[in-house]
C-alpha positions in Angstrom: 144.9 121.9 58.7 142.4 120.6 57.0 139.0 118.7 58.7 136.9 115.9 56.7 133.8 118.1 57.5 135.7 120.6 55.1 133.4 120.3 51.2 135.8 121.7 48.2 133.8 124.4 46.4 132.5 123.1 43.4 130.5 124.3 40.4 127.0 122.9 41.8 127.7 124.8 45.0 127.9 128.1 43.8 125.0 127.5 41.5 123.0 127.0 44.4 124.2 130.1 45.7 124.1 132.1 43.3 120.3 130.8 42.9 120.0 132.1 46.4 120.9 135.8 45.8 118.8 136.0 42.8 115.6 134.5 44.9 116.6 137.4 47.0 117.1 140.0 44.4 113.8 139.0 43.2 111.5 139.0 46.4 113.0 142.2 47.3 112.0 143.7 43.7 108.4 142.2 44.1 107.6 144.3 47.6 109.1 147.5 46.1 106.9 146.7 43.4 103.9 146.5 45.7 105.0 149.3 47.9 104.8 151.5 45.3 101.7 150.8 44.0 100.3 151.4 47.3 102.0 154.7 47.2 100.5 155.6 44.1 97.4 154.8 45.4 97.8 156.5 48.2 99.2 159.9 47.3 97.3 160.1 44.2 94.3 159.7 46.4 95.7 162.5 48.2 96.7 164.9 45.5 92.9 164.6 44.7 91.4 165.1 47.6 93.7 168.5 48.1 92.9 169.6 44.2 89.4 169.5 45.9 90.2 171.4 48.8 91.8 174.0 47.0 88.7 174.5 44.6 86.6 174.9 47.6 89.4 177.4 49.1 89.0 179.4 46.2 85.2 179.5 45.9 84.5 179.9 49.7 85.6 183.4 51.1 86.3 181.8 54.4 89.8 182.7 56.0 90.1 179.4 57.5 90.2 177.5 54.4 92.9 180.1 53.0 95.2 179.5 56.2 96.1 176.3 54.4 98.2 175.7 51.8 96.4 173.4 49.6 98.1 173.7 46.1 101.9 173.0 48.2 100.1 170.0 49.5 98.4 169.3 46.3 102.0 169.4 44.6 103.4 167.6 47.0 101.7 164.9 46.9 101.7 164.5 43.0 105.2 164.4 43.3 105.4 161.8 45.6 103.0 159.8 43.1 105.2 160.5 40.1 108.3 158.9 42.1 106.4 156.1 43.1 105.2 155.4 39.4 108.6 155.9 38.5 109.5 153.0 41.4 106.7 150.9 40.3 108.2 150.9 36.8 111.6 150.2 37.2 111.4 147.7 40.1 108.9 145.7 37.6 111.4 145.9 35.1 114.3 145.2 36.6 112.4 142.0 38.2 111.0 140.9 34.7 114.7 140.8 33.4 115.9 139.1 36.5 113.2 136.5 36.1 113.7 136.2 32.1 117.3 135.6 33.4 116.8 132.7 35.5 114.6 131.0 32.9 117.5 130.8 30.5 
């Protein structure tokens, strides 16, 4: 049984829809796009600062600087750079072609 507040589905409705979704799609593209940027940042900042620390590790006969394992964290952290590049990239990309897809 059918009520008057029922609306057929039309074209213009699942435009607006599907409009929806892609506004979605897109805002969550944009913060993984800014996350990982900030990861970059951040673990590359890391990977640096450890580089450094293992330099002075080897330099420095001092058995406390030695108990650490600076070129694990060191690699570790350029890892964790090179997937968030990797993110950055194809989140930017896949959000350019949504967007070039919405302006057609």
């Amino acid at each position: 049984m059918a009520t008057g507040s029922d609306k057929p589905r039309t074209k213009q409705n699942h435009g607006m829809h599907s409009t929806q979704i892609r506004g979605v799609v897109s805002n969550v593209f944009r913060a993984a796009t800014i996350t990982s940027l900030w990861g970059v940042g951040l673990l590359g900042s890391a990977a640096i600062g450890f580089h450094g620390m293992e330099i002075i590790a080897a330099e420095v006969n001092l058995n406390v600087t030695r108990a650490y394992n600076w070129q694990g964290l060191k690699n570790g952290c350029m890892g964790g750079s090179l997937v968030a590049i990797s993110s950055f990239l194809g989140s930017a990309f896949v959000g350019a072609l949504i967007h070039d897809e919405e302006d057609e």
